[in-house]
GUKOL-591927 format. One record per residue: residue number from 1; residue in three letters; x, y, z of N, C-alpha, C in turn. Coordinates in Angstrom, 1 decimal. Layout:
% residues N
REC|num|residu|nX|nY|nZ|caX|caY|caZ|cX|cY|cZ
REC|NUM|ALA|X|Y|Z|X|Y|Z|X|Y|Z .
...
% end
This chain:
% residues 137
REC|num|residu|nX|nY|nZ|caX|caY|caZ|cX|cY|cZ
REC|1|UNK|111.1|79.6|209.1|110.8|80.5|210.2|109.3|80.5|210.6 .
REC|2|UNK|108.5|79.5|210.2|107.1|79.7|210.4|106.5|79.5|209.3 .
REC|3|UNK|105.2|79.6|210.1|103.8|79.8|208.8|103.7|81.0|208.7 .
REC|4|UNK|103.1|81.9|207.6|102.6|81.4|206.5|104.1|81.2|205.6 .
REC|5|UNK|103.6|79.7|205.1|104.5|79.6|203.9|104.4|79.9|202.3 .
REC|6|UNK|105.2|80.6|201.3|104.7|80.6|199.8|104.1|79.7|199.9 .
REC|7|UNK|103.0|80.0|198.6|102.3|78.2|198.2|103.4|77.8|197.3 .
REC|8|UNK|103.5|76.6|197.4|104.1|75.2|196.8|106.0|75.5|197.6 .
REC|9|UNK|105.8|76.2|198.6|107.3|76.0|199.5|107.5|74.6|200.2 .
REC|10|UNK|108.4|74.4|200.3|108.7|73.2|201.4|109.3|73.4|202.8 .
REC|11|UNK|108.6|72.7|203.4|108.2|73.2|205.1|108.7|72.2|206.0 .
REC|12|UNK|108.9|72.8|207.3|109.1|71.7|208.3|108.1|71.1|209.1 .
REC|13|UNK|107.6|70.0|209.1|106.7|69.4|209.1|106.4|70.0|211.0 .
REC|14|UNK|104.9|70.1|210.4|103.9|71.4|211.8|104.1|70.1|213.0 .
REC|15|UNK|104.2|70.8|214.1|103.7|70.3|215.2|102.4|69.7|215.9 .
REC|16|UNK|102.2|68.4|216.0|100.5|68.3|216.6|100.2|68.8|217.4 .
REC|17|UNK|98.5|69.4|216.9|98.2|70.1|217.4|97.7|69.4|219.1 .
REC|18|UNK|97.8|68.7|219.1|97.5|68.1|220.0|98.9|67.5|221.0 .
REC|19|UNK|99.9|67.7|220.9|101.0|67.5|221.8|100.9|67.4|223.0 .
REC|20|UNK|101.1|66.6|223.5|100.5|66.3|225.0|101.7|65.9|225.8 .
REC|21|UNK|103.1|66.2|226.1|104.6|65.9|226.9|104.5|66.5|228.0 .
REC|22|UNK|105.2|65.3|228.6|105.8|66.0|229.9|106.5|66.8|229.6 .
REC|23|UNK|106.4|67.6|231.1|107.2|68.8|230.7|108.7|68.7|230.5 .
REC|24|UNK|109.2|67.8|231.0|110.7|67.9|230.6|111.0|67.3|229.1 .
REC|25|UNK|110.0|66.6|228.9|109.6|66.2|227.4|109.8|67.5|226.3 .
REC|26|UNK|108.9|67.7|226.5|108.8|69.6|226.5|110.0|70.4|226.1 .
REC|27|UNK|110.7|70.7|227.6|111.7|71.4|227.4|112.7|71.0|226.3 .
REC|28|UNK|113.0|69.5|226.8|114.1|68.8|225.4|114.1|69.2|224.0 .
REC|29|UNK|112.9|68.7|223.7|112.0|69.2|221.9|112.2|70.7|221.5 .
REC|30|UNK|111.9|71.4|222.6|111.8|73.4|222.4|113.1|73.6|222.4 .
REC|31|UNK|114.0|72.9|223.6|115.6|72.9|223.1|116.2|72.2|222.1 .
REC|32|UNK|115.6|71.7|221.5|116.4|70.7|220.2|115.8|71.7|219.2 .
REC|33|UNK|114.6|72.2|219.4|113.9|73.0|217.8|114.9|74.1|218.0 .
REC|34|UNK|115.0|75.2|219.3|115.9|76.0|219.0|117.5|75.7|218.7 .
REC|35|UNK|117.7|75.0|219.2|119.3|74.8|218.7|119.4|74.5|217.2 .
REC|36|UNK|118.7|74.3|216.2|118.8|74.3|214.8|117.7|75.1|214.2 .
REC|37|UNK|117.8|76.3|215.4|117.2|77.8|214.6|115.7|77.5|214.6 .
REC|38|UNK|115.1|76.9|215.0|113.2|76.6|214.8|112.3|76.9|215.4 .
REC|39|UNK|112.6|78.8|216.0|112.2|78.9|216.7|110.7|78.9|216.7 .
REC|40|UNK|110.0|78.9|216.2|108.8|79.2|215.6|108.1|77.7|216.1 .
REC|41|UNK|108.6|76.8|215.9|108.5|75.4|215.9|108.6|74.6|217.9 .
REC|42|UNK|109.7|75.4|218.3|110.4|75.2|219.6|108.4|76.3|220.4 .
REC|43|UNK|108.2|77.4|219.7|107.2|78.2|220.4|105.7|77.0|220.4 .
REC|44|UNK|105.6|76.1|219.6|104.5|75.4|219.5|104.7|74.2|220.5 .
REC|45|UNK|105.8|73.9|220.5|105.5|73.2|221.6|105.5|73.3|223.3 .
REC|46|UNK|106.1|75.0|223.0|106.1|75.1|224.3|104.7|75.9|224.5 .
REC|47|UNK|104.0|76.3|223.4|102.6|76.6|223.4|101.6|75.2|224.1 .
REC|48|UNK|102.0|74.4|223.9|101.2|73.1|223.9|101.3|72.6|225.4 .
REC|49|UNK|103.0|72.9|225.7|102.5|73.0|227.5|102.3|73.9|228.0 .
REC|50|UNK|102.2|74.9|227.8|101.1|75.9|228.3|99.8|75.3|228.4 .
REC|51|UNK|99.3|74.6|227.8|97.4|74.4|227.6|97.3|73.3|228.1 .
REC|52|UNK|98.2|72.4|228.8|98.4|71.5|229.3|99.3|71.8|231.1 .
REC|53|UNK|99.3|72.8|231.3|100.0|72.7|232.6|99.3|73.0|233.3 .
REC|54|UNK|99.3|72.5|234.5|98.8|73.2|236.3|98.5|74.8|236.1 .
REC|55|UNK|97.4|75.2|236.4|97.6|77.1|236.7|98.1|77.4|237.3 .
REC|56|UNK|99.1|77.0|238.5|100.2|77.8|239.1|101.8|77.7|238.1 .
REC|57|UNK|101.5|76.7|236.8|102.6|77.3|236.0|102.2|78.0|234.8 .
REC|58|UNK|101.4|77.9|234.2|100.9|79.1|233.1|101.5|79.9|232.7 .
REC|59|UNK|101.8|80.8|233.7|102.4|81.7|233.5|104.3|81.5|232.8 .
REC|60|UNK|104.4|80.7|233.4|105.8|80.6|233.5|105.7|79.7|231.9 .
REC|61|UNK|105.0|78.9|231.4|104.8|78.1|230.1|104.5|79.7|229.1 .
REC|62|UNK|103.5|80.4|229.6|103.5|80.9|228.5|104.5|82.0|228.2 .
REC|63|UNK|105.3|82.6|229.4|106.7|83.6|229.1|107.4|83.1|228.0 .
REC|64|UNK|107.6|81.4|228.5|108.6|80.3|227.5|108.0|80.7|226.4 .
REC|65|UNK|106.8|80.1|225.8|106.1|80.0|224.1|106.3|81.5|223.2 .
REC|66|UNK|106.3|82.8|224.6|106.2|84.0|224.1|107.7|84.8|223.8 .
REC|67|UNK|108.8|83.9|224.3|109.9|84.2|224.7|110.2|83.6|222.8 .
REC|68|UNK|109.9|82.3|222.5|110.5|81.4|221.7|109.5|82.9|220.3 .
REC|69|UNK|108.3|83.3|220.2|107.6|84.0|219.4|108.8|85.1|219.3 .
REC|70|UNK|109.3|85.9|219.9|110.1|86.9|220.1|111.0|86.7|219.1 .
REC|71|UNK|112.1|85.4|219.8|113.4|85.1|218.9|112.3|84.8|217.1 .
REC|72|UNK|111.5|84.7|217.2|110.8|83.8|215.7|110.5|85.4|215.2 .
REC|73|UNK|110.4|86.1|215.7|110.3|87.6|215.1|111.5|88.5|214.5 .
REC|74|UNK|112.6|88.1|215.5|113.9|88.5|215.3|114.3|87.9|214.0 .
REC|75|UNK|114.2|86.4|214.1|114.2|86.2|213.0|114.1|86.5|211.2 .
REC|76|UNK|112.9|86.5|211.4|112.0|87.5|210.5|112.5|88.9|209.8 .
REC|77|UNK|113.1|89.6|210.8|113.1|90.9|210.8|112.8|91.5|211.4 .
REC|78|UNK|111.4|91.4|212.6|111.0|92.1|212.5|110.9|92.7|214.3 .
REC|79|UNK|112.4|93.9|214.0|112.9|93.9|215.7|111.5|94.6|216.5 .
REC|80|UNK|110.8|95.3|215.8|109.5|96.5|216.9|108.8|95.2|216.9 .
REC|81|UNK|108.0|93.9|216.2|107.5|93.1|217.3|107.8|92.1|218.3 .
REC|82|UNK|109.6|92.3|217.6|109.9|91.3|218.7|110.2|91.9|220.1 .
REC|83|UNK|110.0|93.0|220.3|110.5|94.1|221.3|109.3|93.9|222.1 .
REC|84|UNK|107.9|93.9|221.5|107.1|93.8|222.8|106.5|92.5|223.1 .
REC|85|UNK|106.9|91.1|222.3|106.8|89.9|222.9|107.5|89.6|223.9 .
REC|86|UNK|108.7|90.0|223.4|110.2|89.4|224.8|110.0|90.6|225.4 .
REC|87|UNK|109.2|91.5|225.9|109.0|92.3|227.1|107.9|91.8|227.7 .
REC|88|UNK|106.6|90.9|227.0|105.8|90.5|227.4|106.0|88.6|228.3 .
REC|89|UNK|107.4|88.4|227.0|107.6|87.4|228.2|108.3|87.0|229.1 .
REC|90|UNK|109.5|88.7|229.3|110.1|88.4|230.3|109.1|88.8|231.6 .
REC|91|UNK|107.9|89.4|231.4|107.0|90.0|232.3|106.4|88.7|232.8 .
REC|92|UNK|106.1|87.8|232.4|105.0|86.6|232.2|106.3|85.7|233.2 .
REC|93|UNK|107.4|85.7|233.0|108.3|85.0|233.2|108.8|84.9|234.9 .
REC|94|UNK|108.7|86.6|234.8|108.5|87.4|236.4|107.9|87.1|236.9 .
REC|95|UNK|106.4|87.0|236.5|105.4|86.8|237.6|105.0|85.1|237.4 .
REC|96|UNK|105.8|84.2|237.3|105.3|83.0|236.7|105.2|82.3|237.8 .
REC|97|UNK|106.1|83.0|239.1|106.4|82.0|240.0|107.6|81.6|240.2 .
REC|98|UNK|107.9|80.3|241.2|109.3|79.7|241.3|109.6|79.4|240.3 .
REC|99|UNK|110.5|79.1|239.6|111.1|78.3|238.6|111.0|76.8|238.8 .
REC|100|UNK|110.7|76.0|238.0|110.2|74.5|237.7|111.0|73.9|236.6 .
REC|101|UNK|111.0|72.6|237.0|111.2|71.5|236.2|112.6|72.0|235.3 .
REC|102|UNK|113.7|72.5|236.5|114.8|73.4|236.1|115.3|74.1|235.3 .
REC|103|UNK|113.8|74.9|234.5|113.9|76.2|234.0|114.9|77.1|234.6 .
REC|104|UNK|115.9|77.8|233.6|116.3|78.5|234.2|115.5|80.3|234.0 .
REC|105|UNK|114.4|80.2|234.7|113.9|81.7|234.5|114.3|82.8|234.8 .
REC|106|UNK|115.4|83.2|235.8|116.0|83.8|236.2|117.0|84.5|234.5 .
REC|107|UNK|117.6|83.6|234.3|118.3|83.6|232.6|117.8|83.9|231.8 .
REC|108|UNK|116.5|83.2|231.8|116.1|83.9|230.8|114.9|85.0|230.7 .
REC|109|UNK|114.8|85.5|232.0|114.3|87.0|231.7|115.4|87.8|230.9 .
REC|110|UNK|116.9|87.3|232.1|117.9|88.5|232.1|118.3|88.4|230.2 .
REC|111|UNK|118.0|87.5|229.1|118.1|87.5|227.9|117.4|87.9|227.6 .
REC|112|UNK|116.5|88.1|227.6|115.3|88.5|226.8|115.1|89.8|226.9 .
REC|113|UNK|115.5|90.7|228.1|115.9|91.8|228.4|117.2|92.6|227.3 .
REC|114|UNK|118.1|91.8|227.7|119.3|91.7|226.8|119.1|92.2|225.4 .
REC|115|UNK|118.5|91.2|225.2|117.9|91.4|223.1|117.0|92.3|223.1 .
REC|116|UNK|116.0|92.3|223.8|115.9|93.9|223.9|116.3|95.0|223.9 .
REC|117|UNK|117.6|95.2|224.2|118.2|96.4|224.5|119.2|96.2|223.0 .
REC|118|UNK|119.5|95.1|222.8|120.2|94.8|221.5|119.5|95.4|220.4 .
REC|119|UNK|118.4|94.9|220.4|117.0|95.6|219.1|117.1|96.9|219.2 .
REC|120|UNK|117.1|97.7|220.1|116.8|99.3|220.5|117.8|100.0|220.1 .
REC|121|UNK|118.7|99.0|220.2|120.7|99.5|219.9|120.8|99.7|218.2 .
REC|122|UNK|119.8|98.5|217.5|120.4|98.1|216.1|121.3|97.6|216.3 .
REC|123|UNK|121.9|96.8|216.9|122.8|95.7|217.3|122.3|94.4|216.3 .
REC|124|UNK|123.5|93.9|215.6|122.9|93.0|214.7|123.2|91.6|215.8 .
REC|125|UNK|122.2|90.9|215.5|121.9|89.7|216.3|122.6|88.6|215.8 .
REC|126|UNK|123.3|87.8|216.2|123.8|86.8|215.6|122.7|85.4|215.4 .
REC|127|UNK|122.9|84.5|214.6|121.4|83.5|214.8|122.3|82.7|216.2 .
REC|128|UNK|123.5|82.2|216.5|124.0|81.7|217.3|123.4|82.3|218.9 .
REC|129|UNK|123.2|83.6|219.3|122.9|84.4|220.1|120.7|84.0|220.0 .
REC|130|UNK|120.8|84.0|219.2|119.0|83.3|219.3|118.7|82.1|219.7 .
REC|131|UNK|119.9|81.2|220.3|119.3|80.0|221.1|119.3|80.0|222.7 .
REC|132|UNK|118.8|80.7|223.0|118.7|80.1|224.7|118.8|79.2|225.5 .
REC|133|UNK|119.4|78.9|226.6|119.1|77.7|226.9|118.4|77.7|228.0 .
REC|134|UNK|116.7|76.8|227.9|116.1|77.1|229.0|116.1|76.4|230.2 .
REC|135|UNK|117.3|75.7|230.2|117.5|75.2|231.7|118.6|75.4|232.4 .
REC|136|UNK|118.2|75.7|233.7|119.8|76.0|234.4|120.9|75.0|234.1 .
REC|137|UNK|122.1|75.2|233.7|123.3|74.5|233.7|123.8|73.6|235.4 .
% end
C-alpha cells in the first residue's frame, strides 16, 4: 500500500522518479497499477504527469494523482484522510477543464463523491469498488 515500509519488508519496486509518458502512456500504467490494488503506485505515476503536463491540464493531472492518494488512504484505513483528498480531487477535477486524452472526469468526480459519502456512512468499501476507471468506456 505504499511507503513507509517495515525495515527488511518486501516491496513493490518504486516508480522513477523521473517518469516521463505520454499521457495515454500514463493512463494505461495508473490503470494497470489500480486494477491489482496499487494504488499508491498508480498515484506516482499519475503524479509524474502532473509535473510533466501543459498548465491548462494540471489541474485535471493532479485531481487524478490526488484521487489515486484518496483510494491509497482508504486503503490504509484511514477514511477522515481519505475524505478530504477525494474532496480535494474531485474539486481539482471540476476545475481542471475539459476532459482530455479521454478521461472520463465527469465519472470520476461523480466516484469520488460517492466514496465519500460511503466513508461518512461507514459503509465498508470493497477493494473491487477501489478501482476506477479513468477513461470513458
Amino acid at each position: 500500500l505504499g511507503r513507509p515500509l517495515p525495515h527488511g519488508s518486501q516491496g513493490v519496486a518504486r516508480i522513477p522518479d523521473d517518469l516521463d509518458l505520454s499521457p495515454g502512456d500514463s493512463l494505461t500504467y495508473a490503470q494497470e497499477l489500480l486494477d491489482r490494488g496499487l494504488a499508491f503506485n498508480a498515484h506516482e505515476v499519475l503524479e509524474a504527469a502532473w509535473k510533466h503536463a501543459p498548465d491548462d491540464e494540471r489541474g485535471m493531472w493532479q485531481g487524478l494523482a490526488q484521487l489515486a492518494v484518496g483510494i491509497t488512504h482508504v486503503q490504509r484505513g484511514n477514511a477522515a484522510g481519505a475524505v478530504g483528498v477525494l474532496a480535494r480531487a474531485a474539486d481539482h477535477l471540476e476545475e481542471g477543464g475539459p476532459a482530455r486524452h479521454g478521461i472520463d472526469v465527469g465519472g470520476l468526480i461523480v466516484y469520488a463523491r460517492a466514496l465519500i459519502e460511503d466513508l461518512a456512512q461507514n459503509v465498508d468499501v470493497s477493494a473491487e469498488s477501489l478501482r476506477p476507471r479513468l477513461l470513458a468506456q
